[in-house]
C-alpha positions as CSV (number, residue, x, y, z in Angstrom):
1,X,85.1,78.2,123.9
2,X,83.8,81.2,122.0
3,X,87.3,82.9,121.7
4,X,88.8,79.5,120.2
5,X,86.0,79.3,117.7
6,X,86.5,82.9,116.9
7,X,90.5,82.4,116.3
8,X,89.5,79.0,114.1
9,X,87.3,81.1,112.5
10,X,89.7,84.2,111.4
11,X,92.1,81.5,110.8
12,X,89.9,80.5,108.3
13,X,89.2,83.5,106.7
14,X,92.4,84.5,106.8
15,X,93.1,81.3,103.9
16,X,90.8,82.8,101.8
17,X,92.3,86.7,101.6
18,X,91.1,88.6,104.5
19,X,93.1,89.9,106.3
20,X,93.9,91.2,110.0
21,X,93.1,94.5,109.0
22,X,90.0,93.9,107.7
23,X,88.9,91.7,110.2
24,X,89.9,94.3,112.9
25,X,87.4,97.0,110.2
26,X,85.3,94.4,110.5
27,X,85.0,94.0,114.1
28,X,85.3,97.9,115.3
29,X,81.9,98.4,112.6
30,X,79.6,95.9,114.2
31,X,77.4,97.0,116.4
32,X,75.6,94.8,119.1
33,X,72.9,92.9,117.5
34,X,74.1,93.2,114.2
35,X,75.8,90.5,112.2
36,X,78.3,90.1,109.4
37,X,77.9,87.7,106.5
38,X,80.7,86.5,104.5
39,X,80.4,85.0,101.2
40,X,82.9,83.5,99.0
41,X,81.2,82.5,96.0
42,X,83.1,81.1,92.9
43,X,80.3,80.9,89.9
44,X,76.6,81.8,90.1
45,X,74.2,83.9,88.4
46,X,73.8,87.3,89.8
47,X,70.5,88.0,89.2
48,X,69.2,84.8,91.3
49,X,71.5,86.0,94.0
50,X,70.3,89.6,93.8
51,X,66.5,88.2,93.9
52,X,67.3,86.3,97.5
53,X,68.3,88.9,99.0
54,X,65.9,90.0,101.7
55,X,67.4,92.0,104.5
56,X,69.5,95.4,104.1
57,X,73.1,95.6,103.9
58,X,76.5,97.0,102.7
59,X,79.3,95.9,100.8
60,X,82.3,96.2,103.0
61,X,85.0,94.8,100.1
62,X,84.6,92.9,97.2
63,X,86.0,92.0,94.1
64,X,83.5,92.2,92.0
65,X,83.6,94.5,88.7
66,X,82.4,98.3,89.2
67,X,78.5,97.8,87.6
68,X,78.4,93.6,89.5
69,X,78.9,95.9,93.1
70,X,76.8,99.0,91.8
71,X,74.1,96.0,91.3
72,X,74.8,94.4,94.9
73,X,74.7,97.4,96.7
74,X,71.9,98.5,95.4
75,X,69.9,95.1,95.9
76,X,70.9,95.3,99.6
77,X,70.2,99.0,100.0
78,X,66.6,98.1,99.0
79,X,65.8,95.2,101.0
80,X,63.7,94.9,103.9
């Protein structure tokens, strides 16, 4: 069941612009125990969003403007 799920899932993603490649980036940089977290976010203020975030992370692609990711990855960077 877990391999359908997954190919729903990619299937999914893949609607919303990403890709196989990144997907397979995706995959070959997670490391057991670790999870990804995908967000596609249309509207919002960035500051409450950067105030949530409590556990550390990295931004793997995005399409935010230069100094909107600068902000993002520093927030994650600092958390935990």
């Amino acid at each position: 069941m877990i391999g359908g799920a997954a190919g729903a899932t990619h299937g999914a993603l893949a609607d919303h612009g990403l890709d196989a490649a990144f997907m397979r980036d995706l995959g070959n940089e997670l490391r057991p125990g670790s999870a990804a977290l995908i967000l596609l976010v249309r509207g919002g203020t960035l500051d409450k969003v950067l105030a949530r975030i409590e556990d550390e992370g990295r931004v793997l692609r995005t399409s935010l403007d230069a100094e909107t990711e600068r902000r993002l990855s520093e927030a994650l960077a600092g958390a935990g």
